[in-house]
C-alpha positions as CSV (number, residue, x, y, z in Angstrom):
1,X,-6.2,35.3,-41.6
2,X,-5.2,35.5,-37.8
3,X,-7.9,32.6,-36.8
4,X,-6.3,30.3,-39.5
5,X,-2.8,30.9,-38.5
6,X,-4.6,30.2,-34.9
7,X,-6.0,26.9,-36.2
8,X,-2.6,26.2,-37.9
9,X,-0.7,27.0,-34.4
10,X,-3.6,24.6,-32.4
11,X,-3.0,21.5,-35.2
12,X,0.7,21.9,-34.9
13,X,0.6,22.1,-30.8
14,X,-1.9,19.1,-30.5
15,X,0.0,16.8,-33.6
16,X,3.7,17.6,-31.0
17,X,1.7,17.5,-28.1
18,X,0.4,13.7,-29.0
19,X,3.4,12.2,-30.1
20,X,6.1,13.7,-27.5
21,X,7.2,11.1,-25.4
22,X,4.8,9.3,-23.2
23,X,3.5,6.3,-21.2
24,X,1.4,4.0,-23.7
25,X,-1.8,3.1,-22.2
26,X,-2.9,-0.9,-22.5
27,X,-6.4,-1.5,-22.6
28,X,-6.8,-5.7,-21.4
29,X,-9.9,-7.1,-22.5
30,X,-11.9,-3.7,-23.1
31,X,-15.4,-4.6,-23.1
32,X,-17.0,-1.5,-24.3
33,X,-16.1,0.3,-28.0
34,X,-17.5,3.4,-26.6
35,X,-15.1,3.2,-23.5
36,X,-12.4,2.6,-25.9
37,X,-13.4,5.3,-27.7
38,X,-13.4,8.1,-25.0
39,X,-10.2,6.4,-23.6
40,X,-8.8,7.4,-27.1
41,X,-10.0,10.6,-26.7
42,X,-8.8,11.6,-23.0
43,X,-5.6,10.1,-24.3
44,X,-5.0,12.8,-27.3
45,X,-6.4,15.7,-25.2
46,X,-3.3,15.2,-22.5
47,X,-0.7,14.2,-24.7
48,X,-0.6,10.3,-25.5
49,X,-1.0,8.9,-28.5
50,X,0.1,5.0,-28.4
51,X,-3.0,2.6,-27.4
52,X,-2.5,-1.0,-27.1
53,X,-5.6,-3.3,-26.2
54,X,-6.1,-6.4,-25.4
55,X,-8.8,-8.9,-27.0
56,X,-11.4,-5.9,-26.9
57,X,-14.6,-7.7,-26.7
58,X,-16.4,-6.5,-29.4
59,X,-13.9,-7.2,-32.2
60,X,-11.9,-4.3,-33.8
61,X,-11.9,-2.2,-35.5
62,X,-15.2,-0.7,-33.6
63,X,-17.6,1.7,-35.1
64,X,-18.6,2.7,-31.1
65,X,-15.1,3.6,-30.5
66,X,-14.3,5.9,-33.6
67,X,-17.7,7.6,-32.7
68,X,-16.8,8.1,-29.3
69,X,-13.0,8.9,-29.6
70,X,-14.8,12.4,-31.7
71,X,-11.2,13.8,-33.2
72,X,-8.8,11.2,-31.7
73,X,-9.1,8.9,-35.1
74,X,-4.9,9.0,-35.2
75,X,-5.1,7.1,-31.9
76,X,-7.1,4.4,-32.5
77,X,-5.8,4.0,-35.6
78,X,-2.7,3.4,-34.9
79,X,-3.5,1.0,-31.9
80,X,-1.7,-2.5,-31.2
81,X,-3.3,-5.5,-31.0
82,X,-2.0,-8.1,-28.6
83,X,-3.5,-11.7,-27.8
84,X,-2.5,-11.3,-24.2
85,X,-0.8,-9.0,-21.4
86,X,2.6,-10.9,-21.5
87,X,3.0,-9.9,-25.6
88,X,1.0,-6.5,-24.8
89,X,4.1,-5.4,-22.3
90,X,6.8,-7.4,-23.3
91,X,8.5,-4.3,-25.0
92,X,8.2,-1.7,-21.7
93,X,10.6,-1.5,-19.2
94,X,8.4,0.1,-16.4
95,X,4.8,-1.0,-16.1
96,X,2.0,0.4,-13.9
97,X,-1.3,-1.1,-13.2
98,X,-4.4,0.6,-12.6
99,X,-6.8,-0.6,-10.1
100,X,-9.0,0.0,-7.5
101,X,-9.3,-3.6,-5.3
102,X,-7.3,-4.4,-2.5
103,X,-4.6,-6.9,-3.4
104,X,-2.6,-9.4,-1.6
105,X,0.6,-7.9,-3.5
106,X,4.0,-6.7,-2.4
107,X,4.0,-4.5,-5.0
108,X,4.5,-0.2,-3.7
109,X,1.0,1.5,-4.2
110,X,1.3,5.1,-5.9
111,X,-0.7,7.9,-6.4
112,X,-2.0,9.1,-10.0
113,X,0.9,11.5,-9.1
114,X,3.3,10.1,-8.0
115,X,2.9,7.5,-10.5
116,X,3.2,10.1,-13.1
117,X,6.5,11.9,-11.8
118,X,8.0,8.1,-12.0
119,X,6.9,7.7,-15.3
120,X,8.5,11.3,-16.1
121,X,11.4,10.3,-15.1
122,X,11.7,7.4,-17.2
123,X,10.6,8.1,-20.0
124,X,13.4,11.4,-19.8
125,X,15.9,8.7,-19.7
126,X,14.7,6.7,-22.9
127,X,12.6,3.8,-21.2
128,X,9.0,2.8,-22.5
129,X,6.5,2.8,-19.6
130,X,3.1,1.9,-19.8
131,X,0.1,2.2,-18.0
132,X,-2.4,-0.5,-17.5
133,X,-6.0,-0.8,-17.1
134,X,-8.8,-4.0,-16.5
135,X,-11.9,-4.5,-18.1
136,X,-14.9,-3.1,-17.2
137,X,-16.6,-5.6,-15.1
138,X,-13.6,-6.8,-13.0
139,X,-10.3,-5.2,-13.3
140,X,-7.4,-6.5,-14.0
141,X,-6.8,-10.0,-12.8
142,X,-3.7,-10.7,-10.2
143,X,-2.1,-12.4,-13.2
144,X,-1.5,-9.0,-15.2
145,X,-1.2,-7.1,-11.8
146,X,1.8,-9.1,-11.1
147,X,3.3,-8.3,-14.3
148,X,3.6,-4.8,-13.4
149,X,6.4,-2.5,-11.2
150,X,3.8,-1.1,-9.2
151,X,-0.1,-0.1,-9.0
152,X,-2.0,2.8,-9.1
153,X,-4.6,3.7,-6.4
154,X,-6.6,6.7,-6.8
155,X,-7.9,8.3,-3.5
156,X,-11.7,8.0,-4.2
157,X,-14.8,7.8,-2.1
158,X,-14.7,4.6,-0.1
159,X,-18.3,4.5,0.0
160,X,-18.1,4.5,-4.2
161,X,-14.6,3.7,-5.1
162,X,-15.4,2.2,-8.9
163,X,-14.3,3.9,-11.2
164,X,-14.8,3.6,-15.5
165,X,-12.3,2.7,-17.2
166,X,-12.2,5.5,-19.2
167,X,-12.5,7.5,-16.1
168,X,-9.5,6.1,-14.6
169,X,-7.6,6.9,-17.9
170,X,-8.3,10.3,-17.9
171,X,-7.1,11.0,-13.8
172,X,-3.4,9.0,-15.2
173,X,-3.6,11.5,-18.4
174,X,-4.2,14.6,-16.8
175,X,-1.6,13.9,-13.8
176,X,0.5,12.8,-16.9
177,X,0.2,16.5,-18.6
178,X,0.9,17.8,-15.7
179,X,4.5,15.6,-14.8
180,X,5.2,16.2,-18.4
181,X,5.5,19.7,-17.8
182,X,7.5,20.0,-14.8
183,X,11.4,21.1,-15.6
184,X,12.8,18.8,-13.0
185,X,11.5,15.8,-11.7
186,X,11.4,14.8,-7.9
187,X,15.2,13.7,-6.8
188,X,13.9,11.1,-4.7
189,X,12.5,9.1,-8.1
190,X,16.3,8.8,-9.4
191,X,16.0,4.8,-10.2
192,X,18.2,3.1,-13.1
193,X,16.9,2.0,-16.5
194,X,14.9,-1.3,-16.1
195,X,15.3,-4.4,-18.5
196,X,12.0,-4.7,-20.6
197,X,9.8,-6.8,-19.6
198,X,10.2,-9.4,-21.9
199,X,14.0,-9.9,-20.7
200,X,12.7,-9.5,-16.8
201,X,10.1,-12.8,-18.0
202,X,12.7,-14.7,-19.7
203,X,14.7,-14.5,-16.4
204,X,12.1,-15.3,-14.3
205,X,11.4,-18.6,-16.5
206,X,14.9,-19.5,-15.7
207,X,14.7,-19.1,-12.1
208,X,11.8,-21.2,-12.0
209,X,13.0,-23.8,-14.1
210,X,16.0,-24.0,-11.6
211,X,13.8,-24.1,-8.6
212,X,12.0,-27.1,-9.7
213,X,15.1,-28.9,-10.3
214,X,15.8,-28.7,-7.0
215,X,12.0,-29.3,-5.4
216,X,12.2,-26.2,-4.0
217,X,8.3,-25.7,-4.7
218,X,6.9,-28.0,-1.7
219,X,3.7,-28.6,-0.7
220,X,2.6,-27.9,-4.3
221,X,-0.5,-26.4,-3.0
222,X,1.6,-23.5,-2.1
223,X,3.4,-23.1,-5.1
224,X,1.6,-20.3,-7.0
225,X,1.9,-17.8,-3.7
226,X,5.5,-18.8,-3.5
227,X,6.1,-18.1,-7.1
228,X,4.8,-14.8,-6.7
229,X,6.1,-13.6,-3.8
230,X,9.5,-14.2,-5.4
231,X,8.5,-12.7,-9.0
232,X,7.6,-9.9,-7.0
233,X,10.7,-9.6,-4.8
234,X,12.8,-9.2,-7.9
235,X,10.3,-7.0,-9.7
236,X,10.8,-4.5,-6.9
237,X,14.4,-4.9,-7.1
238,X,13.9,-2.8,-11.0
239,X,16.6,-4.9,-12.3
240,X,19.0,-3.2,-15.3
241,X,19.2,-5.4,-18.3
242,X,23.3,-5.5,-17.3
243,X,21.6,-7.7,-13.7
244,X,19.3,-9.7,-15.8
245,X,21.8,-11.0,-17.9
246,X,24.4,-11.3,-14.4
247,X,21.5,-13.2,-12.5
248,X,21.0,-15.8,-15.2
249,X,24.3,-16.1,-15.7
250,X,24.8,-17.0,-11.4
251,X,21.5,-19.4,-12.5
252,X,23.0,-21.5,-15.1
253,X,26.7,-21.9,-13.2
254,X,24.3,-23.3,-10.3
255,X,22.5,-25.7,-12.1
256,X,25.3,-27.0,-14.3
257,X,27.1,-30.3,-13.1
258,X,30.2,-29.2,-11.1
259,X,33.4,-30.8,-12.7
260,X,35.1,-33.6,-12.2
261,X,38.9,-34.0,-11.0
C-alpha cells in the first residue's frame, strides 16, 4: 500500500512538475527521430513539457523518437509543428538560441545559467520564452539566430566544443530545474515584458519598408549586414508591446506626406 501511494505521489509530482510554467524548447529542422526522442525525454525529466520542431527530417510522427523519448509520450505528442522559425516563435516574447559557433552578432552571449535565471524571470511575469536549438549537422543558421534576444554559449572544451543536440537540451533543462527552484531571482535580470515576436517582426517590416523609401539601403551589397545590425539594435533594446506600437506610430507620421497650407 505505501509503494503505490509512493507511485501515486511520483505521477502526480512529475504530471505538475511537466506542465508548471516553462521555456518551450524549438527543435529547427531536427534531423535525427532518436535525438528528438531523447530531447523529449531530458525535457520531461527537468520540467518542460511544450516541444515545437521545425520541418524534422524524417517526417512526423517518428517511430525513432517515441522509442527513444522511453516515458515522455505526453511530450511528443503534444508537439507543434511549424513550417519555419518565424511561425515557430512568432508567439514568444523572449527567445534564446543555442549554439556553439562564433557569430558576427551583437547579440549579449549568456551562460546555460544565466540564461535560465532570465528565463525565470520571465516566465514569473507571464511571458512565453523559448529556447532554440539547430540541426544536427550545422546549427542554427544566422537567419534564426537573429531572430532571437540573445544566445547561449556553453563553456565546453575548445579542443571538442560540439555538442548533440540533445546534449545541449539537457545542459538548458537542468540549469532550467535548477532557476525554477530558486525563491528569488537575480535583481540585476529586472527587464520589462517584451512584445512577442510576431508584433517585434511586424515592426521591423515597417521600419524597413520606410528605409527603402527613402534609399537608405546604399550600396545594396551592404544591405543585409545593415539590416541586421539594426534588427539587432532594437532587439536588444527588449521593446514592450506599448513601444512597438509607439515606434510604428513615429514610422508612419514620418513617411506620410506632410500637409499642405
Amino acid at each position: 500500500m505505501a509503494d503505490t501511494r509512493k507511485s501515486a505521489k511520483l505521477r502526480q509530482s512529475r504530471s505538475e512538475c511537466a506542465f508548471a510554467p516553462a521555456p518551450a524548447i524549438v527543435m529547427i529542422e531536427p534531423q535525427l527521430g532518436e535525438n528528438i526522442g531523447a530531447a523529449a525525454r531530458v525535457m520531461l525529466n527537468f520540467g518542460l513539457s511544450e516541444l515545437v520542431l521545425v520541418k524534422p527530417r524524417d517526417g512526423w510522427p517518428n517511430e525513432k523518437a517515441a522509442a527513444m523519448a522511453s516515458g515522455a509520450a505526453i511530450v511528443l505528442e503534444n508537439a507543434r509543428l511549424a513550417d519555419d522559425s518565424a511561425e515557430a516563435l512568432a508567439e514568444y516574447s523572449f527567445v534564446l538560441a543555442m549554439t556553439a559557433r562564433p557569430r558576427e552578432s551583437l547579440l549579449p552571449v549568456l551562460t546555460p545559467r544565466a540564461a535560465a535565471a532570465a528565463l525565470k524571470l520571465r516566465i514569473d511575469r507571464g511571458e512565453k520564452c523559448a529556447v532554440m536549438l539547430g540541426p544536427e549537422r550545422a546549427g542554427l543558421a544566422n537567419d534564426d539566430v537573429n531572430r532571437s534576444d540573445g544566445v547561449v554559449s556553453v563553456p565546453v572544451n575548445p579542443a571538442f566544443a560540439s555538442l548533440n543536440v540533445a546534449q545541449a537540451c539537457a545542459v538548458m533543462a537542468y540549469e532550467w530545474a535548477l532557476a525554477a527552484g530558486l525563491e528569488t531571482p537575480p535583481a540585476d535580470l529586472d527587464l520589462a515584458p517584451q512584445a512577442d515576436k510576431a508584433q517585434f517582426e511586424g515592426f521591423i517590416d515597417q521600419l524597413f519598408a520606410a528605409l527603402d523609401e527613402a534609399r537608405y539601403f546604399y550600396p545594396p551589397e551592404r544591405r543585409a549586414a545593415m539590416e541586421r545590425k539594426i534588427k539587432t539594435a532594437f532587439a536588444r533594446a527588449a521593446l514592450t508591446e506599448g513601444e512597438v506600437r509607439t515606434l510604428r506610430g513615429v514610422i508612419k507620421a514620418l513617411v506620410k506626406p506632410a500637409p499642405t497650407d
